[in-house]
N, C-alpha and C positions, 0 to 999 in steps of 0.2 A: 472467613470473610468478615470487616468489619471497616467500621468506619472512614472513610480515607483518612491518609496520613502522608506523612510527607513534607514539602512547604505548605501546599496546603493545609495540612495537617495541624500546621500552628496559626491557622489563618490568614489570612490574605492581605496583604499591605495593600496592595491598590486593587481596587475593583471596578469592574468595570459590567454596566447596565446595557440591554438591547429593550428599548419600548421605553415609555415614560406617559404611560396613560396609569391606570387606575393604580397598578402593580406597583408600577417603576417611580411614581410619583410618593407615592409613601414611602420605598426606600429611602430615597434621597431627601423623603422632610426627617425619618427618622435618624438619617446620619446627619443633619444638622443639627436636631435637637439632643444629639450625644455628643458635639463637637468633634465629630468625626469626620466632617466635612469635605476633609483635604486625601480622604482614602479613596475619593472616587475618582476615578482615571479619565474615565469618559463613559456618557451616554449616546448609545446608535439612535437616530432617531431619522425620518423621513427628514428630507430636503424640505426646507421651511417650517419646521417644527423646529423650537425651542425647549431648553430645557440645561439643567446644569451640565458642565464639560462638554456640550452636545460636538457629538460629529455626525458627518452624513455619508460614511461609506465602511466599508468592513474594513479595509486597508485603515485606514484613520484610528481603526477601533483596536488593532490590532499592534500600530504602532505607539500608542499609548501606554501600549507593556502592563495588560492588569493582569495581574499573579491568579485572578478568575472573573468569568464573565458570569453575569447572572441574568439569564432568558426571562423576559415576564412581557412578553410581545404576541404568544399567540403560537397557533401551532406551526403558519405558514413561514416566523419567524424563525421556529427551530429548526425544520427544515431548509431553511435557506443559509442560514451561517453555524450551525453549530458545527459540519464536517470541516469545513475551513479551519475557525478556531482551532478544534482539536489537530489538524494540521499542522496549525503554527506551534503547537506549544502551550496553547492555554486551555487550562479545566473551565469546564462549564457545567453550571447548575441548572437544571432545565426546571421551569414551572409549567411546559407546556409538554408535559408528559405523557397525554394522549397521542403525539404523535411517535411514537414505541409500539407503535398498535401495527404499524407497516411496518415487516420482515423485510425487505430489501433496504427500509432505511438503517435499519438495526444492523445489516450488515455492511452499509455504508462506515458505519459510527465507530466498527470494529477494527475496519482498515484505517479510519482516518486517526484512534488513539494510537493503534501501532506506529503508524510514521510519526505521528507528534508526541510520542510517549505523553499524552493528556488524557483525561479522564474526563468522559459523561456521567454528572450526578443525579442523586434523586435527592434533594430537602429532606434530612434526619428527622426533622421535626414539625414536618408539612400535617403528618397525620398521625396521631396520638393512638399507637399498638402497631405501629410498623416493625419494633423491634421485634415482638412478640410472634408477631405470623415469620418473620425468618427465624427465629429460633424457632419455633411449632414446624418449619419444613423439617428441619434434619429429626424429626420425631415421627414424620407420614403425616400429614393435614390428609384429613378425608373431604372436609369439604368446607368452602369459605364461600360467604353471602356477604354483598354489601348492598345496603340498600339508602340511596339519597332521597329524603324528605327537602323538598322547597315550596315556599308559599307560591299561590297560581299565579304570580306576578312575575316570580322569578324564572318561568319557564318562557316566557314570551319572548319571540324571536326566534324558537329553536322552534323542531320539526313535531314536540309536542300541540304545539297550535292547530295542525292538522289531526292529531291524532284523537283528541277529547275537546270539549268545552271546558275554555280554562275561568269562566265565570260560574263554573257547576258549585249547584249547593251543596255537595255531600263533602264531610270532612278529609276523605282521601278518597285519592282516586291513584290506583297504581298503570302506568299508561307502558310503563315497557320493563319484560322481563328478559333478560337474556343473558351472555358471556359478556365478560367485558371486553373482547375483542369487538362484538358486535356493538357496545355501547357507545364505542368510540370511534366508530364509523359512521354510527347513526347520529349520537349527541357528540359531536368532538370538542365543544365547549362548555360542556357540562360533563366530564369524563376522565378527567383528569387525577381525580381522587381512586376512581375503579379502577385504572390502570395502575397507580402506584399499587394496591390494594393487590391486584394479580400478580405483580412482578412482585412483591416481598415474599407474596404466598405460595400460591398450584399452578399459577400460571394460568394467562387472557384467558386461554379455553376452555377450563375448567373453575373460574372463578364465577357467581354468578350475581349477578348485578340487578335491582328494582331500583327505578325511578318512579317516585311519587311525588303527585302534586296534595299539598296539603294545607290544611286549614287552621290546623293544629299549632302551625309554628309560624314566626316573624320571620326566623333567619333560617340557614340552613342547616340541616341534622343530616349527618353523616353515621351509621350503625354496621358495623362490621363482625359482623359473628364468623366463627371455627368452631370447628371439631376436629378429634383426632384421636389418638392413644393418651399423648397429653392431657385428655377431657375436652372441655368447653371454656371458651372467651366470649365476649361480648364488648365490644367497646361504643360508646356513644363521643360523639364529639358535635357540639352547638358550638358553630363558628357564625359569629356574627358580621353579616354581608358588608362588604367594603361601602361605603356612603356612596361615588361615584360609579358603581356598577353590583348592581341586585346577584348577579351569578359569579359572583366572586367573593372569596373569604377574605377581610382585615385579614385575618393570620397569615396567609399566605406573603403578604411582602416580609412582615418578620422572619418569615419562617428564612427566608430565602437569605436575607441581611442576617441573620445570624450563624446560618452555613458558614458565610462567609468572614464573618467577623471569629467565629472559633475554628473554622475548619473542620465543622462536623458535615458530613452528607456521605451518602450511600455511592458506593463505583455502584452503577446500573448494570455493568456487563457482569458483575459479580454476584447479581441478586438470584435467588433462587429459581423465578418462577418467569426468570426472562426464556 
């Protein structure tokens, strides 16, 4: 198993976007400021929202002909047109990865590449040692930890707010430990990263996941430890928060726009720990 390839594989001539909020908005200034401008096919976006190429239906999105769509709309958005696309014919790169975490959609995603011969992605370079835990499975991984570090600011909004005082004085407070299946039931906007993290490695149910609120850090610290026969890994990655939204990585729209601009991303049905 290895990187998709294909058309894909030499990158995507026209692309095409679903959302244009925090994600999808920095794609589209960074393909202006590449003068790449004219790669983009269309953006999906709600009826009366604006945005470049925009359209307001999946047919629309669809008839636009992008050689790959790239999800950065949320999970309810993956859910909602990715089986389609795959359908028709177009590969999708999903940032909304947390929803992988539901077995019936995963087996939705199965039949819907088989009739469209298309392919569900994961971002090759969303998270920095992804390659690493798939080559560490064909070796036995005994056991992999990720644990997300965000300042108390960053956790507001989600079901942390119930859980602990997010004005507490102590420099970390660790407020849930679990599988990442469960992480992403629980935080599904905050989980995105532990899911990739399962599927490259042991897989949801044996990967295990700490979220911490902390004091320590401005932005967010993502920590990924393994073991195995291989030895031991540790990887760190300080992704600094996108400006228009605290719970989400700048890197992430990169990561996604350059899937697509080299045709590097992971087939998801191919990962180990799916």
């Amino acid at each position: 198993m290895g990187i998709a390839q294909g058309t894909f594989g030499r990158g995507a001539r026209r692309i095409g976007l679903i959302g244009h909020g925090a994600i999808g908005s920095e794609i589209t200034g960074a393909l202006a400021r590449l003068g790449e401008a004219g790669t983009l096919a269309a953006t999906l976006v709600r009826a009366g929202r604006e945005a470049p190429c925009a359209v307001h239906d999946l047919d629309a999105l669809i008839a636009a002909r992008p050689d790959c769509v790239l999800e950065c709309a949320g999970h309810g958005a993956a859910l909602a047109f990715t089986e389609d696309l795959l359908r028709a014919g177009v590969d999708v790169v999903l940032s909304s990865v947390g929803a992988l975490s539901d077995p019936a959609f995963v087996t939705r995603l199965r039949a819907a590449q088989a009739k469209g011969s298309a392919r569900a992605m994961l971002p090759a370079g969303a998270i920095a040692g992804l390659d690493g835990l798939i080559a560490a499975a064909l070796a036995g991984t005994r056991s992999v930890t990720y644990t997300s570090y965000k300042p108390p600011h960053a956790w507001r909004g989600t079901p942390a707010e119930n859980r602990i005082d997010l004005d507490h004085g102590q420099d970390e407070v660790c407020f849930f430990e679990g599988s990442a299946r469960e992480a992403a039931a629980q935080y599904p906007k905050n989980a995105n990263v532990a899911l990739a993290v399962g599927l490259a490695g042991i897989g949801l149910d044996r990967t295990r996941v700490r979220l911490v609120s902390s004091r320590k850090v401005a932005d967010p610290l993502g920590v990924i430890e393994a073991e195995g026969p291989f030895g031991q890994f540790r990887f760190e990655i300080l992704a600094l928060a996108a400006p228009s939204n605290p719970k989400t990585s700048a890197l992430t729209a990169y990561s996604l726009l350059q899937c697509a601009r080299l045709g590097n991303a992971w087939p998801i049905m191919q990962l180990p720990g799916l």
